[in-house]
C-alpha positions in Angstrom: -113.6 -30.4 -3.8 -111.9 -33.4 -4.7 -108.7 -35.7 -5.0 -106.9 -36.6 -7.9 -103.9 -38.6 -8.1 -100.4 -38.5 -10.5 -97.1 -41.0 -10.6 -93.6 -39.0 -11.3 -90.0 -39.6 -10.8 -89.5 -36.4 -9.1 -91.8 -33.5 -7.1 -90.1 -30.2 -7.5 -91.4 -27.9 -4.4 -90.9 -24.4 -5.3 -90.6 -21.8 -8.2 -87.5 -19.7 -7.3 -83.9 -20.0 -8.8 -83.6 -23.5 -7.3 -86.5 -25.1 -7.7 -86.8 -23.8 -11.6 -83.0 -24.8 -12.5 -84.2 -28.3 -11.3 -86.8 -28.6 -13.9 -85.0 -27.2 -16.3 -82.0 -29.9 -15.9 -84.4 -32.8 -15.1 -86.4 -32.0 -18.6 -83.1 -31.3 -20.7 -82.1 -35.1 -18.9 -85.2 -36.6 -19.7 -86.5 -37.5 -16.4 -90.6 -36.2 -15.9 -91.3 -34.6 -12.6 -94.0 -32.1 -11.2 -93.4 -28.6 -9.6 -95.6 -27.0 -7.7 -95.4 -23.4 -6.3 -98.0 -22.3 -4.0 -98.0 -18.5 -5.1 -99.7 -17.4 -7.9 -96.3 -16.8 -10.0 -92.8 -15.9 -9.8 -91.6 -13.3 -7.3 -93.3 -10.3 -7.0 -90.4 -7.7 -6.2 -86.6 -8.3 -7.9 -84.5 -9.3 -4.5 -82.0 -11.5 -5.4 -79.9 -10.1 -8.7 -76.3 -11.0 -9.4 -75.7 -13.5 -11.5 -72.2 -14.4 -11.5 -70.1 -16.3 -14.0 -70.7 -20.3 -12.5 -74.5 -19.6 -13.1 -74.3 -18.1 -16.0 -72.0 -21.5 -17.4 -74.6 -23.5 -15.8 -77.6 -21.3 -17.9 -74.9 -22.3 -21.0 -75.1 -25.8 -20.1 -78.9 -26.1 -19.7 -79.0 -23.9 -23.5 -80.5 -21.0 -22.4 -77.2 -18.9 -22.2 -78.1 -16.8 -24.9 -81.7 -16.2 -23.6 -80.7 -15.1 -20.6 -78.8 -12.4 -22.0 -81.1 -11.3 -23.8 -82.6 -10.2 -20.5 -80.1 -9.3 -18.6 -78.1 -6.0 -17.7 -74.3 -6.9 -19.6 -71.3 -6.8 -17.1 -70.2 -3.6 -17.9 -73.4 -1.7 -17.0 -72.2 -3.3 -13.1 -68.9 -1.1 -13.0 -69.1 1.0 -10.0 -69.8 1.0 -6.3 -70.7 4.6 -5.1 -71.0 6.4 -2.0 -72.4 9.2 -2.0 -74.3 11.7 0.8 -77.0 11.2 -2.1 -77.4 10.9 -5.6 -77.3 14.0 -6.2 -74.8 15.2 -3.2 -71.3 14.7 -2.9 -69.6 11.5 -4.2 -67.2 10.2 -1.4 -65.8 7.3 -2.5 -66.2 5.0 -6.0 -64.5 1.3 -6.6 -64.8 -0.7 -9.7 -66.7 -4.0 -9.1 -67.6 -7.7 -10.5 -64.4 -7.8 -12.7 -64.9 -4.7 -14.5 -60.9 -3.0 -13.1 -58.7 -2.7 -15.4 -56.4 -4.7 -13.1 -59.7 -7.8 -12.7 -61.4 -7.6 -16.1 -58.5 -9.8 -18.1 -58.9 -12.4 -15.4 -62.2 -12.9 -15.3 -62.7 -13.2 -18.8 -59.9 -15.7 -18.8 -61.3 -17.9 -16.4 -64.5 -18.4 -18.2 -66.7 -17.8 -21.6 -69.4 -17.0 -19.8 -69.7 -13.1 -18.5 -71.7 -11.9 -15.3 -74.3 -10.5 -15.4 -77.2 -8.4 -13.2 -80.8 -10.1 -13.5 -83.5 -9.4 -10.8 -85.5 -12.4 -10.1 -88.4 -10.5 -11.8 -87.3 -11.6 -15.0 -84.7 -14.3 -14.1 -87.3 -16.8 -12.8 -89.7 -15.9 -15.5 -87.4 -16.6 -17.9 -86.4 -19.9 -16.3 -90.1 -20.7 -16.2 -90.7 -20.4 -19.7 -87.4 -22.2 -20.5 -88.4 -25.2 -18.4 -91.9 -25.3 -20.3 -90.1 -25.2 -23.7 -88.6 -28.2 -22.7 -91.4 -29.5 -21.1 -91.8 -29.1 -17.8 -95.1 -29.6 -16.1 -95.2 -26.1 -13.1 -98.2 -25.6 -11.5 -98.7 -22.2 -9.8 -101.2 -22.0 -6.9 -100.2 -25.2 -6.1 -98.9 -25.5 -2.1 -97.5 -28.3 -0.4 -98.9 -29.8 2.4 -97.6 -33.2 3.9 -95.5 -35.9 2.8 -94.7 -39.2 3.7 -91.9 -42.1 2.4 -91.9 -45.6 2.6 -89.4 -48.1 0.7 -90.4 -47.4 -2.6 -91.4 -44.0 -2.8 -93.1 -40.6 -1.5 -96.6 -39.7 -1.2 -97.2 -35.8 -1.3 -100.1 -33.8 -0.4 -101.0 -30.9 -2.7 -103.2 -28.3 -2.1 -105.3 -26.6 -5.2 -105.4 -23.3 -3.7 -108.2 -21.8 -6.7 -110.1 -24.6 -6.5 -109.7 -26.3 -3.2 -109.1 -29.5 -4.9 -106.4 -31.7 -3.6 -103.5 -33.9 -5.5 -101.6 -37.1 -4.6 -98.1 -37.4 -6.0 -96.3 -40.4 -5.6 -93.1 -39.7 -6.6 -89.3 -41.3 -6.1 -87.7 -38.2 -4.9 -89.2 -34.8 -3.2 -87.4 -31.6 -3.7 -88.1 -29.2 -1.3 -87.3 -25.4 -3.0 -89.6 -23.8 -1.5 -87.4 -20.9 0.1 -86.9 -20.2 3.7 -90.3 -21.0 4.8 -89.1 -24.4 3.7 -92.3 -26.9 4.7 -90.3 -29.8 2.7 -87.5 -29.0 4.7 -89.5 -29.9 8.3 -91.5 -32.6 6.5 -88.2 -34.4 5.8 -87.0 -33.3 9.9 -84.1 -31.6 8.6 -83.8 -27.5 10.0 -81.0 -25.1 9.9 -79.0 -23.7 12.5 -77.7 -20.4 13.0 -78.8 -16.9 14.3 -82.3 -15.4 12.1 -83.6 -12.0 13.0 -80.1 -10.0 13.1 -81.8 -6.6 11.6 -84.8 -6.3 9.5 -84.8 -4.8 6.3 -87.1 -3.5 3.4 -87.2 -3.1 -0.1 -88.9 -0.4 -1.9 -88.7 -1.2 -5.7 -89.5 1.4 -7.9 -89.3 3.4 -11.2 -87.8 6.3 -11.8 -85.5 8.3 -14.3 -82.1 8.3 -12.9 -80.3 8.9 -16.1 -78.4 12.0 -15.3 -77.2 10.8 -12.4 -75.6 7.5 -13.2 -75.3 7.1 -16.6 -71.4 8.4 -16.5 -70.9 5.9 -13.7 -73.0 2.8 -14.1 -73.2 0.3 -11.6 -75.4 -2.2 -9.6 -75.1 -0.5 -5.9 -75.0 3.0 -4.3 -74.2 3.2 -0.9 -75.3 6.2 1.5 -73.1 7.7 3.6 -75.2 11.0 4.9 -73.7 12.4 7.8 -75.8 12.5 10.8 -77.6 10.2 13.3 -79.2 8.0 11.2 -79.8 3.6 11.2 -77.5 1.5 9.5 -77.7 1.9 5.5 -78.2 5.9 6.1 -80.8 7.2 3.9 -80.9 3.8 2.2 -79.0 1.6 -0.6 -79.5 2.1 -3.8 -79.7 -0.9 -6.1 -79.9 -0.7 -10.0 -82.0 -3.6 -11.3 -82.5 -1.4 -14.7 -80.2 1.0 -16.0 -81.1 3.8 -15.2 -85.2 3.7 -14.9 -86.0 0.6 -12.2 -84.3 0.7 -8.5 -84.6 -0.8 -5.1 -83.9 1.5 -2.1 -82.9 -1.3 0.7 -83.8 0.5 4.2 -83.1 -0.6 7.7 -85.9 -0.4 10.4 -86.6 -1.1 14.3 -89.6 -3.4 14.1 -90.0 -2.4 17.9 -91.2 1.1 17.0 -92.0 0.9 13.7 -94.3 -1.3 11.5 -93.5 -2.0 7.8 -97.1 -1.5 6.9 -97.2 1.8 9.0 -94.8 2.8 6.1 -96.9 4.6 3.4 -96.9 5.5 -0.4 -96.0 9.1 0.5 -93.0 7.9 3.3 -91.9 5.6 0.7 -91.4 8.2 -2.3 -90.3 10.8 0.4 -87.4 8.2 1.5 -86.8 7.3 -2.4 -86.2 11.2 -2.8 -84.0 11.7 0.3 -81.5 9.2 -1.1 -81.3 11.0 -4.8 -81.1 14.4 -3.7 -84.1 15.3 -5.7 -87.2 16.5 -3.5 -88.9 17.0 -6.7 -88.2 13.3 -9.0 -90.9 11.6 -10.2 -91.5 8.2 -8.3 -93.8 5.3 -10.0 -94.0 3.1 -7.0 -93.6 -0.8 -7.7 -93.4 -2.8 -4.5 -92.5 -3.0 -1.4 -91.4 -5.8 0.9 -89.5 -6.7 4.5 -86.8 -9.0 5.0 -84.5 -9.9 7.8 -80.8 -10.7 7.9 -80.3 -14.5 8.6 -77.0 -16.6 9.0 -78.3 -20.0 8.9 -77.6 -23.1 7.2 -78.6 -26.3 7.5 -76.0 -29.1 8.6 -77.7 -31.8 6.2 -79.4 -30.8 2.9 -80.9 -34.5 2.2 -83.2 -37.1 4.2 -83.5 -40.2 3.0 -85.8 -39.3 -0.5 -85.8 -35.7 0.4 -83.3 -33.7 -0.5 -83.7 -29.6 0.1 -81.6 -26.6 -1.9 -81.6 -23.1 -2.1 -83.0 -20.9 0.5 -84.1 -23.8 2.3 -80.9 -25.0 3.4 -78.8 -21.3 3.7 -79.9 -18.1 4.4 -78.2 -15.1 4.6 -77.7 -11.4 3.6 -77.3 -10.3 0.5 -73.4 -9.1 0.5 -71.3 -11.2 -2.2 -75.1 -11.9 -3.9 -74.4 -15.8 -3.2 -77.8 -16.5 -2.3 -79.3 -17.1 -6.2 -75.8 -18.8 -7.6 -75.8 -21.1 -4.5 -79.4 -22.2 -5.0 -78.5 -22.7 -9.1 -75.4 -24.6 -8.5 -77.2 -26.9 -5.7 -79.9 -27.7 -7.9 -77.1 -27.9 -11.2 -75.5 -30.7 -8.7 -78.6 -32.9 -7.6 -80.0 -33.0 -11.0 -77.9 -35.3 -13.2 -77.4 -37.1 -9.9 -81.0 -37.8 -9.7 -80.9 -38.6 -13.8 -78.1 -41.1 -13.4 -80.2 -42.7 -10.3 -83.7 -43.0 -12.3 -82.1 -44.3 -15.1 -80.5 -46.9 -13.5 -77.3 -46.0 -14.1 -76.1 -45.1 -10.9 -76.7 -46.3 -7.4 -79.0 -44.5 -5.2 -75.9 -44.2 -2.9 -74.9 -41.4 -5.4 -77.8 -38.7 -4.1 -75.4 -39.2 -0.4 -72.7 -36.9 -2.5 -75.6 -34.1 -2.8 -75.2 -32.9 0.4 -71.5 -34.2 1.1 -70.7 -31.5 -1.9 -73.2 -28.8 -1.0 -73.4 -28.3 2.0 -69.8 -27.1 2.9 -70.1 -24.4 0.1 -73.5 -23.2 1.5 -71.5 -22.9 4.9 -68.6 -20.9 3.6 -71.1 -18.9 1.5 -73.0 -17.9 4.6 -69.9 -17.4 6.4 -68.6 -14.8 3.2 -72.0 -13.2 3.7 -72.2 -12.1 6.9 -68.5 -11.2 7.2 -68.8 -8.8 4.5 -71.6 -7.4 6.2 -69.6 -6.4 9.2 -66.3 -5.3 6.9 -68.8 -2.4 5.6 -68.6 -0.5 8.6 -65.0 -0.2 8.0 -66.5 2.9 5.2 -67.9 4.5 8.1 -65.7 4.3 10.7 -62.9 5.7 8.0 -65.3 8.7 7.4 -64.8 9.5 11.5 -68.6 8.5 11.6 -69.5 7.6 15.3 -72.4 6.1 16.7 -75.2 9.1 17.8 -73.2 11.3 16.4 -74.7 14.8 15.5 -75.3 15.8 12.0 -73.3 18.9 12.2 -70.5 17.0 13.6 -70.8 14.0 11.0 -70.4 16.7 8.2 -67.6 18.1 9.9 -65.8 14.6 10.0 -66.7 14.6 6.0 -64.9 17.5 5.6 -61.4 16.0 7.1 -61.4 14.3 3.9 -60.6 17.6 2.1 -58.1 18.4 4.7 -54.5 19.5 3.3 -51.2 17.5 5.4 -51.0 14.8 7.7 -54.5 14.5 9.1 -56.4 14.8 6.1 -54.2 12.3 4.2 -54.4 10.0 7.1 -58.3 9.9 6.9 -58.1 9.5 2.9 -56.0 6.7 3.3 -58.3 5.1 5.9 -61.0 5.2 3.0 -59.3 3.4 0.5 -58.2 1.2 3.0 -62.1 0.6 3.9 -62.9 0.8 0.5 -60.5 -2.0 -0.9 -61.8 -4.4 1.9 -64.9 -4.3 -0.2 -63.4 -6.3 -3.0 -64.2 -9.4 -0.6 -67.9 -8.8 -1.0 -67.5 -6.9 -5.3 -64.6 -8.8 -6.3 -64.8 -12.3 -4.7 -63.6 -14.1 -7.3 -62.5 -17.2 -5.9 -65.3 -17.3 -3.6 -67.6 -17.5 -6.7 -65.7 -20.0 -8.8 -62.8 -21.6 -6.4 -64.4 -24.4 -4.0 -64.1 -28.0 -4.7 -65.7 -31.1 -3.8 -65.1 -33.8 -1.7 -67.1 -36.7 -1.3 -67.5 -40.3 -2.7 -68.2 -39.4 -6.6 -64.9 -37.5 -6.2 -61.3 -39.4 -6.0 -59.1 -37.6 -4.6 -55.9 -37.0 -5.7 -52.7 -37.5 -3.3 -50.3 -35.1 -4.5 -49.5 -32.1 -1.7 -51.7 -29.3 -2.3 -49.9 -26.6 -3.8 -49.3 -23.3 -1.7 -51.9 -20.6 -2.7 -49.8 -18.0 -4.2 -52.9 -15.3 -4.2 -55.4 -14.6 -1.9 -58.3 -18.0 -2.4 -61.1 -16.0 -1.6 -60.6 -12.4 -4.4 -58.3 -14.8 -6.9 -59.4 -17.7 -8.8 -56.9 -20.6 -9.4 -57.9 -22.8 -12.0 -56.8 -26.2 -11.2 -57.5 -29.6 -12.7 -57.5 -31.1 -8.5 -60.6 -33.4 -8.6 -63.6 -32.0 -7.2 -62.4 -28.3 -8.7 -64.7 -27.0 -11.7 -62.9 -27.6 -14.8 -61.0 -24.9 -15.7 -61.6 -23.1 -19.1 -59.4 -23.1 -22.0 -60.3 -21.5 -25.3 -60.3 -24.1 -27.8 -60.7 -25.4 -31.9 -62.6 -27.6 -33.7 -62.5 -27.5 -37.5 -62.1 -23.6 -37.1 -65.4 -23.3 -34.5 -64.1 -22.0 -31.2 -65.1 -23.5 -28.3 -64.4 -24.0 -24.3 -63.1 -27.1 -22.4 -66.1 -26.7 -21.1 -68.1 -27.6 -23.9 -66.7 -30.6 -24.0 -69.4 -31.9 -21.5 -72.7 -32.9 -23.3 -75.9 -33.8 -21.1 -75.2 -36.9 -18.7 -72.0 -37.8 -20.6 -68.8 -38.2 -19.0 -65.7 -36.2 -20.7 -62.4 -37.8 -20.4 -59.7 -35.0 -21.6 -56.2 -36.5 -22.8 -53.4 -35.2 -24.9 -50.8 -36.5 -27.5 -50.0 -39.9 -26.6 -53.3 -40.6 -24.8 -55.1 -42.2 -27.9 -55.0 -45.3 -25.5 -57.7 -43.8 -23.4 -60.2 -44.7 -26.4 -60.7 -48.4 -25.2 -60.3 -47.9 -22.0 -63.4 -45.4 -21.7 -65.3 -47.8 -24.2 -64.8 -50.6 -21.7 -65.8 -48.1 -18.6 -68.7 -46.4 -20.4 -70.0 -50.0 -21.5 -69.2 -51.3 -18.0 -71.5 -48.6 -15.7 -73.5 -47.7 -18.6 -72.8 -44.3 -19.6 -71.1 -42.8 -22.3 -67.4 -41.5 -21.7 -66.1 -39.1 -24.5 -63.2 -38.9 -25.3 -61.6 -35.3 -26.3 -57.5 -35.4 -27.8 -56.3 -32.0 -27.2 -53.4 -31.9 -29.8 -52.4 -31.5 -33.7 -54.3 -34.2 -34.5 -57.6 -33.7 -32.5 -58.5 -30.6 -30.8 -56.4 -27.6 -31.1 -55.2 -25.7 -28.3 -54.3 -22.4 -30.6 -53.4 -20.1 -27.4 -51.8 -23.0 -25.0 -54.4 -22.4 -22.6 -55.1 -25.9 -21.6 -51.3 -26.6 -21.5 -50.8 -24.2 -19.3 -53.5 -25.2 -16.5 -53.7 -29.6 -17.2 -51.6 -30.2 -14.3 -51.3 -33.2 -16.2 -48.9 -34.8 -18.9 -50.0 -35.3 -22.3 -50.7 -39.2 -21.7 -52.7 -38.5 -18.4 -56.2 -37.7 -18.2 -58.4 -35.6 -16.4 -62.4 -36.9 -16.3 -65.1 -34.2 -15.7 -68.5 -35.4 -14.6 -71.6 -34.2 -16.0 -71.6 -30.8 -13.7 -68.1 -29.9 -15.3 -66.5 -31.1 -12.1 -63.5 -33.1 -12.3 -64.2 -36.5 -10.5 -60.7 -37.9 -11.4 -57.2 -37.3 -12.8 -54.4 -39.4 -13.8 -50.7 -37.4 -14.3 -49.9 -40.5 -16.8 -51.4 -43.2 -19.0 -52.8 -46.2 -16.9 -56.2 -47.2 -18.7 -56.7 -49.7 -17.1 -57.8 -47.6 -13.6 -60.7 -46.3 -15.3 -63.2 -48.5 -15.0 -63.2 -48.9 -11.4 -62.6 -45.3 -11.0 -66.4 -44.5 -13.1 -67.9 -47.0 -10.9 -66.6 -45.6 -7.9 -68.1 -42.1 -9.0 -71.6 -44.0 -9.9 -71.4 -45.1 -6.2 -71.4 -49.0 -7.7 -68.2 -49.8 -5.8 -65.1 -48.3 -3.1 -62.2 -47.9 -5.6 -58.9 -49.5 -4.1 -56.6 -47.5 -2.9 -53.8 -48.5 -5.2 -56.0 -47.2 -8.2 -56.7 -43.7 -6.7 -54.3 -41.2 -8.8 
């Protein structure tokens, strides 16, 4: 055995969503870094799947939008929730999910160029793998973490060979700790989370079979069982399409005080698989199976001094809304051209303090989403006249009031749609996916009242040009080439977004750019720049013509001004740099 040393900027911990959408952005910025992963590869069953529409503008950002598609099961292949007694049993309720209503699918597509998508981490983090290495990424499988420790100038990191026994030094800058919920980065740097862990325990058991004739006339992601009788929580198990209509995961609940995952064999597994379609006689090719446990935990600082930690490391919870792999993306989307800015000297390290300023409230309210959609499922149940220890007979006999002509049979249908609707909080959680904001130092906030939400924040998105919001999208034109306000954004460039009558922003981002060292584009949205052909951008600006709006490098809006005053800008780009507090009389 022995010890070999490397110098990076950065030490990536961990090959998940996270830790690989770090690499990726580091290498696309052109900052070198290591990541280590101490498994072998990439996950070995598909957990985490939905990708929704911020991650998939993030994957467009990072130029691997169109790769990722390529893998991926298209948005219309999500349509419907079921419930059903099983597969092949009765059908007891259906909704229409992820944006695909007739009343949803307009909006959504408004709201951004980039569709969902469903993507198990099987071939999501594979894919980002090969991405990072395109662009030249040094990961290193089989590679675990073991100690760290920071002084003034740096980190030194122990790294454990696990083939070879060998160990490496890293002295790095910065240590990112992605490494999941298991996070040993995480206690290094003495950060934890805090929160509830053990609230059920769960497993998955992934597997192929040919469900064709069962789905194919009403695709979707999720089947949920609702088999009368006295049976744990998820019934006969939850269904989850990870490839239409040949690969699944049936998520089960168990009592790990009488039973033991491994005490559940090849022949209980296929037997349960079976139960749930209806089919005592399908063929099952078993794939995998694995535990988890339902969590609500977050942590209530994601950084330590040159630590900072994302993902699963910091948050933790079930998978209703499917939060968990968009949150770890859009932490790691958020830290990266921070960390650029910072090597480069460019920024102040003061910057990286916004990481977890910005972060960690979403990661809250995303834990928060999850496990309150969680609970709002029993309302299904408890609409079906399901009760707990309830007999089978009399569980089918509660099923049956659905069918019931007059009063009492209407009453209980209406209870179901009632339940069923309430699921759009977990399916169609629009604003939850794309609506929060920012607030911290590299974000000056504006002081006009808040406008009164009109719609409900958490199922409708609002696109706003507020700063900290995500910058809404507009369908634009240049020279006849379409394109979205929010590919006006390239790399660590700043976008400043004017009208007609704005041309004086020119100079004043030349001075600002030259001044903080960055580049500040400037974008004319009007006959004689870009075109806005629909009035899309008119329409959500928020702004007049002669004002601006400046997105940062994460498409999120650091700054507006409602009129032309040039000369604010400078101090305002330092201020988001972290180089200086921006007066008071500047702030817009």
């Amino acid at each position: 055995m022995s010890t070999t040393e490397l110098t990076v900027p950065v030490l990536v911990v961990g090959a998940g969503p996270a830790g690989l959408t770090a690499s990726l952005a580091l290498r696309r910025y052109g900052i070198e870094h290591l990541l280590v992963e101490q498994y072998p590869g990439t996950a070995h069953t598909p957990r985490a799947h939905i990708v929704n529409q911020r991650t998939v503008e993030i994957l467009r950002h990072l130029g691997i939008e169109d790769r990722f598609h390529a893998v991926a099961t298209p948005q219309h292949l999500m349509a419907n929730n079921l419930w059903v007694t099983s597969l092949a049993g009765r059908e007891v309720a259906r909704s229409e999910t992820w944006g695909t209503s007739r009343e949803r699918a307009g909006e959504y597509a408004a709201t951004s160029p980039a569709p969902m998508a469903n993507c198990p981490q099987t071939v999501f983090e594979p894919m980002l793998v090969q991405a990072a290495r395109d662009a030249g990424a040094d990961i290193r499988f089989d590679h675990a973490f073991e100690s760290a420790e920071s002084d003034e100038d740096g980190v030194t990191s122990t790294i454990l060979n696990r083939v070879t026994g060998d160990r490496l030094v890293v002295r790095s800058q910065y240590v990112l700790g992605a490494d999941g919920a298991r996070s040993k980065v995480l206690a290094n740097a003495g950060l934890a989370v805090e929160g509830p862990a053990g609230l059920a325990q769960a497993a998955n058991i992934w597997f192929r079979a040919d469900l064709t004739r069962y789905l194919a006339h009403r695709p979707g992601v999720l089947t949920w069982n609702v088999m009368p009788g006295p049976l744990p929580p998820l019934r006969l198990g939850t269904l989850i399409c990870h490839k239409p209509f040949t690969e699944f995961v049936l998520a089960i609940m168990y009592d790990p005080a009488t039973q033991k995952l491994t005490d559940l064999t090849e022949a209980d597994q296929i037997a349960r698989v079976r139960a749930a379609v209806g089919d005592d006689q399908l063929e099952v090719e078993l794939k995998g199976l694995a535990g988890w446990q339902v969590n609500a935990q977050v942590a209530p600082r994601y950084s330590a001094g040159r630590f900072f930690c994302l993902g699963d490391a910091v948050h933790r919870h079930p998978p209703t809304n499917g939060l968990g792999l968009n949150m770890s993306v859009a932490d790691a989307f958020n830290l990266s051209w921070k960390l650029a800015l910072v090597l480069a000297g460019r920024a102040d390290p003061t910057l990286l303090d916004t990481y977890s300023a910005e972060r960690q409230p979403v990661g809250a309210q995303g834990v928060e989403r999850a496990i309150t959609s969680l609970g709002e499922m029993a309302a299904v149940e408890q609409a079906l006249g399901f009760e707990p220890g309830q007999s089978t007979e009399d569980g089918w006999a509660a099923l049956r009031g659905l069918d019931e002509p007059g009063p009492a049979g209407e009453a209980r249908r209406a209870a179901l749609r009632d339940a069923v609707a309430l699921t759009d909080y977990q399916f169609n959680a629009h604003g939850v996916e794309l609506g929060y904001r920012y607030h911290s130092t590299a974000i000056v906030e504006d002081d006009s009242p808040e406008p009164p939400s009109e719609r409900d924040a958490q199922l409708y998105h609002t696109p706003t040009t507020r700063p900290g919001a995500r910058l809404p999208h507009a369908r634009l034109e240049r020279d006849g080439v379409p394109l979205s306000t929010l590919d006006l954004v390239d790399g660590l460039d700043f976008a400043l977004i004017t009208g007609p009558g704005g041309q004086a922003w020119a100079e004043a981002a030349r001075r600002a750019g030259a001044a903080a060292g960055v580049t500040v584009a400037v974008h004319v949205i009007g006959p004689d720049g870009l075109l806005d052909p629909y009035g899309e951008w008119a329409a959500v600006r928020e702004i007049d013509t002669t004002g601006c709006v400046l997105v940062r490098p994460d498409r999120h809006i650091a700054w507006r001004a409602k009129t032309l005053e040039p000369d604010s800008l400078t101090d305002v780009v330092q201020q988001v740099l972290g180089r200086r507090a921006l007066a008071a009389t500047t702030a817009q």
